[in-house]
C-alpha positions as CSV (number, residue, x, y, z in Angstrom):
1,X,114.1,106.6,127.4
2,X,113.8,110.5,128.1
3,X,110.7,112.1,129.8
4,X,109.0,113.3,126.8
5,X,106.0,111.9,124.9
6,X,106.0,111.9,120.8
7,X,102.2,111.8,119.9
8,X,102.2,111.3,116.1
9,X,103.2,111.5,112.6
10,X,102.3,115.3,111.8
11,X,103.9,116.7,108.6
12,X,106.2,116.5,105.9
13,X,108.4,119.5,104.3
14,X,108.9,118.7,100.5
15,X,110.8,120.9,98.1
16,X,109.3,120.7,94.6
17,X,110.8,122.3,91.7
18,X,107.2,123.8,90.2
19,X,104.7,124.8,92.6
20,X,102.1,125.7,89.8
21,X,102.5,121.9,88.8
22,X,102.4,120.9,92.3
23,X,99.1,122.6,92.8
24,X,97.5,121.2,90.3
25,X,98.2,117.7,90.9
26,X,97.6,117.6,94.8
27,X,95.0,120.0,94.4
28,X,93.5,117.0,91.6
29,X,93.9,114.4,94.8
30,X,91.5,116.7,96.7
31,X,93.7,117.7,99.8
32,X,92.5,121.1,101.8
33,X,94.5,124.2,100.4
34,X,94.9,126.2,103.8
35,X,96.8,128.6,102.9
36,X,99.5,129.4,99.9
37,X,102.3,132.1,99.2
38,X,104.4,132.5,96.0
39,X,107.1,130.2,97.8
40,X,104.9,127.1,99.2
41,X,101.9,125.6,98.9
42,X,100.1,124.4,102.7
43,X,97.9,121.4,102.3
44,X,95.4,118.9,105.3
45,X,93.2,116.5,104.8
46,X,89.5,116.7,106.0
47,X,89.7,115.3,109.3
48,X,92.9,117.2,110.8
49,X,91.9,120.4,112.9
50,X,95.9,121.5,112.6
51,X,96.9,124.1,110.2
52,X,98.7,121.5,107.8
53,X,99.8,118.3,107.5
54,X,101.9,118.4,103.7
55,X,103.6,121.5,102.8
56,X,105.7,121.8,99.6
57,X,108.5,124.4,99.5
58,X,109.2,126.2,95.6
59,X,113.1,124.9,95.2
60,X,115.7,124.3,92.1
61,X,116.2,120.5,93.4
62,X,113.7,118.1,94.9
63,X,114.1,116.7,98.6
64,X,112.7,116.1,101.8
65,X,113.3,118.7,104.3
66,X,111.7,117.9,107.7
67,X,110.1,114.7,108.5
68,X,108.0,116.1,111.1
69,X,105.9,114.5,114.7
70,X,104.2,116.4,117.3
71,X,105.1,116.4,121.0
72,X,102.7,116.4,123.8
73,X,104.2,120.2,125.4
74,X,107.0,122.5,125.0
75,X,109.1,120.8,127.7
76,X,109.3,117.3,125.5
77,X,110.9,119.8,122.8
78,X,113.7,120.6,125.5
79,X,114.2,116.8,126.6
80,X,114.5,115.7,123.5
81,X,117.3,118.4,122.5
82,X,118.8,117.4,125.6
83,X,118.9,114.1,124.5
84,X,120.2,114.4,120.7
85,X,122.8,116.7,121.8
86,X,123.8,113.9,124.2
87,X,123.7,111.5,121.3
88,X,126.0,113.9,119.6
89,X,123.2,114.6,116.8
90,X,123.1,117.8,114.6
91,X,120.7,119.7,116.5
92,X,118.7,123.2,114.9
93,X,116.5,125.3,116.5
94,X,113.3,127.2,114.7
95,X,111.8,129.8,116.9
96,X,108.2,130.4,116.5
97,X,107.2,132.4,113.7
98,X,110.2,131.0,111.5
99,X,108.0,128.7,110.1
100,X,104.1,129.2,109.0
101,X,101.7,128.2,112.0
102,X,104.1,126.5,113.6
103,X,105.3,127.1,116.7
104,X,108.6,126.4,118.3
105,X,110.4,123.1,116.5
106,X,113.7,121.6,117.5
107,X,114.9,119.6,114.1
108,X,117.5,117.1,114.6
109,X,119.5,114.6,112.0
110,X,118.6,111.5,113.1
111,X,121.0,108.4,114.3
112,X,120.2,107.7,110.7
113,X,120.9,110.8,108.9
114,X,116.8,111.6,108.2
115,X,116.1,115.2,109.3
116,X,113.3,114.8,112.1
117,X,111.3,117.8,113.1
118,X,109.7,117.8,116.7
119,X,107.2,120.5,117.4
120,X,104.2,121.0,119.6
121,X,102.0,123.7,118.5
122,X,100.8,124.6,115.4
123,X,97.9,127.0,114.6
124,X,94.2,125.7,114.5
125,X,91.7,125.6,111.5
126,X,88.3,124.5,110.9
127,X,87.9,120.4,110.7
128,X,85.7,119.2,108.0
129,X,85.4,115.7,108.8
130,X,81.7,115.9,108.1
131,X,81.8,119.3,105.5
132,X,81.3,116.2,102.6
133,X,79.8,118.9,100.2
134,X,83.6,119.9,100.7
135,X,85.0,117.0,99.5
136,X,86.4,116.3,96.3
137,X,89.5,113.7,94.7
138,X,90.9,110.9,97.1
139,X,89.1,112.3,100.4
140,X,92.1,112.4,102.1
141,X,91.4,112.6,105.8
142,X,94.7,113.3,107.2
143,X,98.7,112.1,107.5
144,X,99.6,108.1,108.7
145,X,103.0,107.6,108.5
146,X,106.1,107.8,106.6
147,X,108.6,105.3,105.2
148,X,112.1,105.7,105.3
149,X,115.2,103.8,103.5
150,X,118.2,103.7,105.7
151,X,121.1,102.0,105.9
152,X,121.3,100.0,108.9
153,X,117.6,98.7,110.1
154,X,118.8,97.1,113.4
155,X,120.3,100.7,114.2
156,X,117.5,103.0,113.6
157,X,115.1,99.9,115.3
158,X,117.3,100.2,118.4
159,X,117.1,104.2,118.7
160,X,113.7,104.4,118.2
161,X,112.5,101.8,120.1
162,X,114.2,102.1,123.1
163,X,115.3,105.6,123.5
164,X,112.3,107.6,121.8
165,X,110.0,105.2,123.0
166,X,108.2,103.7,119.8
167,X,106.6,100.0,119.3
168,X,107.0,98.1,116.6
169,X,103.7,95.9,115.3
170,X,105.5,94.1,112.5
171,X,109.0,93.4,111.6
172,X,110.4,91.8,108.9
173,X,113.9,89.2,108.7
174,X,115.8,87.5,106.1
175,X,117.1,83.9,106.2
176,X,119.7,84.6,108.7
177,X,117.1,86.3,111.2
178,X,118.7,89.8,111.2
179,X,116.1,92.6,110.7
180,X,116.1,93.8,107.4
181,X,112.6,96.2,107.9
182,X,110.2,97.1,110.9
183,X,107.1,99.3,111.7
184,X,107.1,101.4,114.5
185,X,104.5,103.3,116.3
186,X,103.3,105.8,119.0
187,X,99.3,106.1,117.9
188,X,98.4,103.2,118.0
189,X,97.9,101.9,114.6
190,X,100.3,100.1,112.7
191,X,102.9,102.5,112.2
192,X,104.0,106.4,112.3
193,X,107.9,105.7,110.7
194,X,108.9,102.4,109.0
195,X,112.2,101.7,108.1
196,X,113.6,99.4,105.0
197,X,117.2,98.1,104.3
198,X,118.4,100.0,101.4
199,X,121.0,103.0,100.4
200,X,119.8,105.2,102.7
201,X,119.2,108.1,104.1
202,X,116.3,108.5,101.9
203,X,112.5,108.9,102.2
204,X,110.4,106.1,100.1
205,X,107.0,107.6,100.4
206,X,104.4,109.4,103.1
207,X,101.0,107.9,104.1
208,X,97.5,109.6,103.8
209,X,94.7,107.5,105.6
210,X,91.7,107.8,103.1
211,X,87.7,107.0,104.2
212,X,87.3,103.8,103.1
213,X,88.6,101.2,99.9
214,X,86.3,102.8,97.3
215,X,88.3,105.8,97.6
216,X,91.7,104.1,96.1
217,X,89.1,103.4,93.3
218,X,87.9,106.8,92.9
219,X,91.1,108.2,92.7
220,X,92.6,105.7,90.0
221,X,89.4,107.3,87.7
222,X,90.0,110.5,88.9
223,X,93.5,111.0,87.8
224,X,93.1,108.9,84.2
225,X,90.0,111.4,83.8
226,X,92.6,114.4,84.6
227,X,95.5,113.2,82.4
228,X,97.7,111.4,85.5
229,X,97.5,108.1,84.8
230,X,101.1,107.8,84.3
231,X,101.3,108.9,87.8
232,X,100.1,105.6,89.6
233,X,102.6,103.6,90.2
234,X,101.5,100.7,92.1
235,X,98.0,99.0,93.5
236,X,95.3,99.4,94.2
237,X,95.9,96.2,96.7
238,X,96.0,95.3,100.2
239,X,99.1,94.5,101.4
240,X,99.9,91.8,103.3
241,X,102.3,93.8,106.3
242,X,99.5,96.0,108.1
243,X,96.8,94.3,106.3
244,X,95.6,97.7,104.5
245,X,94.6,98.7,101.4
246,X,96.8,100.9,99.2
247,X,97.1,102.7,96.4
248,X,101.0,104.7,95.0
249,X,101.3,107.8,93.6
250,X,104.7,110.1,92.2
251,X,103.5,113.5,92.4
252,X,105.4,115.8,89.7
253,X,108.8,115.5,91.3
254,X,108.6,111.8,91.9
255,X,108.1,111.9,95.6
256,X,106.0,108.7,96.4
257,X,102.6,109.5,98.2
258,X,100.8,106.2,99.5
259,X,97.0,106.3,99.4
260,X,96.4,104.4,102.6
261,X,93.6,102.9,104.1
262,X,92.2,100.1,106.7
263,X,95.4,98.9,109.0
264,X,94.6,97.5,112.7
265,X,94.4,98.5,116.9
266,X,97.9,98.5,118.4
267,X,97.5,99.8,121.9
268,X,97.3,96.5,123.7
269,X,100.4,96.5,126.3
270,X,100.1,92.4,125.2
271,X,100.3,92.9,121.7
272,X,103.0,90.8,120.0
273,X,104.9,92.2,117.0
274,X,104.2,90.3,114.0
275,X,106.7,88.8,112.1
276,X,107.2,88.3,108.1
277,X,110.0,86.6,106.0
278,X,111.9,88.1,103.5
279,X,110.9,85.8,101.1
280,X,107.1,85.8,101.7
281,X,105.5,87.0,98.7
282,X,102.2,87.6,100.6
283,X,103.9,90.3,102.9
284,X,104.3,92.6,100.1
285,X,101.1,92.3,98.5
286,X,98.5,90.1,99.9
287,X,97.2,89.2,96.7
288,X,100.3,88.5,95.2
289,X,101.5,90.9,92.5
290,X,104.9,92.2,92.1
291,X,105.9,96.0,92.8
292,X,107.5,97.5,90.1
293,X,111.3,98.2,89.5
294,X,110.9,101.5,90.7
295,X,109.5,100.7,93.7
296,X,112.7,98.9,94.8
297,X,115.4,101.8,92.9
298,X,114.2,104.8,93.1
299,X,113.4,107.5,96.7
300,X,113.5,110.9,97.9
301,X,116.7,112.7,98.5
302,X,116.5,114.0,102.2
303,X,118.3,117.5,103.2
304,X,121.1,118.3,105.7
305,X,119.3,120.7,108.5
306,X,122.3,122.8,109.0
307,X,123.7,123.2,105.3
308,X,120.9,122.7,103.2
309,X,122.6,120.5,101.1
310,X,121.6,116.3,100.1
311,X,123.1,114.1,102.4
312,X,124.9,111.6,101.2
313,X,123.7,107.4,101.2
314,X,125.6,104.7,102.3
315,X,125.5,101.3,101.1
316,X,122.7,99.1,103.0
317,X,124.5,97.1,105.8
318,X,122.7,93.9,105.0
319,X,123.7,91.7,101.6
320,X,120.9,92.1,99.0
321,X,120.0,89.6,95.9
322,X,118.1,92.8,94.8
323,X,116.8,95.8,96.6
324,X,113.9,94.7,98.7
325,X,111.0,97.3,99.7
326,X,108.4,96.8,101.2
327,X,105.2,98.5,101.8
């Protein structure tokens, strides 16, 4: 592991093909506008003092194009180009100012083929944790984690484990013990970036930590009330990996947003990974219901940092009887 400290989860680039659609439906959730141009929309939750947390990019195709965690200092930035470009990684510099309030970011194609982001400042804005005659929708109070479908679990586990210097809480294995998902984190919660065996690089979803359970509730009425029901796709339920309550969206372009809530302390040097079997049904949902078919088919294309263009999935390395997400 390199001398460079990765702090968190941060922000996700999305490119949506209707920002006025876009607007409307996140705006209906209740995240913080910060800021917005005719090209993208710049959205936080109540509780993050940082400029943004979600933005989403006007585009002719849909796709994730930076899956983004803040770094402790500038120096981390050059240790960890140091260490991609050793890896022989696609490697992309954006100087400050390239991007809005952020300031220098090194963005890197992951050993996976997900385009990572790495940055360590970004502009400041008022917190409104406690501004509740602010707060309107789902409440969100700011980003948790994202999921990501890749090809190779065991891979991805090994680079970010013991070369960036992650932890993983919980793992899960199928019947011949080889790793077919895992949670990994550097806060220390359950997870900032979880990986799933399936055609992959893709993104399945981003996390949004809400204020309690009653606000899954609230948003279920809120979007019937606004004519989104169709957009709730699975829950609300507690699931039985991370032991949180949850609540899935598709916003207008399909990308998955998870309503999230309620997980557990991770920080304990002692604390012992906890393991699930494929064939649990409880790790999926701890109260037992099935996910729907589109939770198991259907992800986010993720972008190419150099070209622009979708990058291509492989096949998952592990045999499937069916495609198997979880959380």
């Amino acid at each position: 592991m390199g001398n460079f400290d990765i702090l968190r989860t941060a922000r996700i680039v999305l490119h949506v093909t209707d920002l006025e659609k876009s607007k409307a439906f996140y705006d209906t959730l209740g995240f913080v506008l910060t800021e917005e141009d005719e090209n993208a929309l710049y959205y936080r939750g109540y509780e993050e003092h940082n400029h943004h947390s979600l933005v989403l990019k006007q585009s002719d195709k849909a796709a994730v194009e930076a899956i983004g965690f803040k770094v402790r200092s500038e120096q981390d930035l050059d240790e960890l180009e140091a260490l991609f470009r050793k890896q022989g990684a696609k490697v992309k510099w954006l100087d400050k100012g390239a991007q809005k309030a952020v300031g220098r970011a090194l963005r890197v194609q992951d050993i996976s083929g997900l385009p990572i982001e790495f940055y360590a400042e970004m502009d400041v804005v008022e917190r409104l944790l406690q501004r509740y005659n602010l707060y309107r929708g789902s409440k969100v109070q700011r980003i948790d984690h994202f999921n990501c479908a890749v090809s190779d679990v065991q891979k991805a586990y090994d680079f970010y484990t013991k070369t960036l210097g992650f932890a993983c809480s919980e793992y899960t294995v199928d019947e011949l013990e080889r790793n077919w998902a895992c949670w990994l984190h550097r806060k220390p919660n359950v997870h900032d970036i979880a990986f799933m065996n399936n055609y992959g690089p893709r993104l399945h979803h981003i996390g949004f930590w809400l204020p309690d359970p009653l606000a899954l509730i609230d948003t279920c009425d809120i979007l019937a009330a606004s004519g989104y029901a169709s957009h709730i796709e699975r829950g609300p339920g507690r699931h039985g990996l991370s032991n949180a309550f949850f609540l899935y969206l598709r916003d207008p372009d399909g990308h998955r947003i998870e309503l999230y809530f309620g997980d557990y302390l991770t920080s304990d040097p002692d604390f012992e990974p906890i393991k699930w079997n494929l064939d649990d049904p409880m790790r999926q949902t701890f109260w037992g219901h099935a996910a729907p078919d589109s939770w198991f088919e259907e992800t986010s294309a993720v972008l190419d940092i150099e070209t622009g263009e979708i990058v291509d999935v492989k096949e998952p390395k592990l045999e499937r009887k069916k495609p198997q997400f979880i959380i």
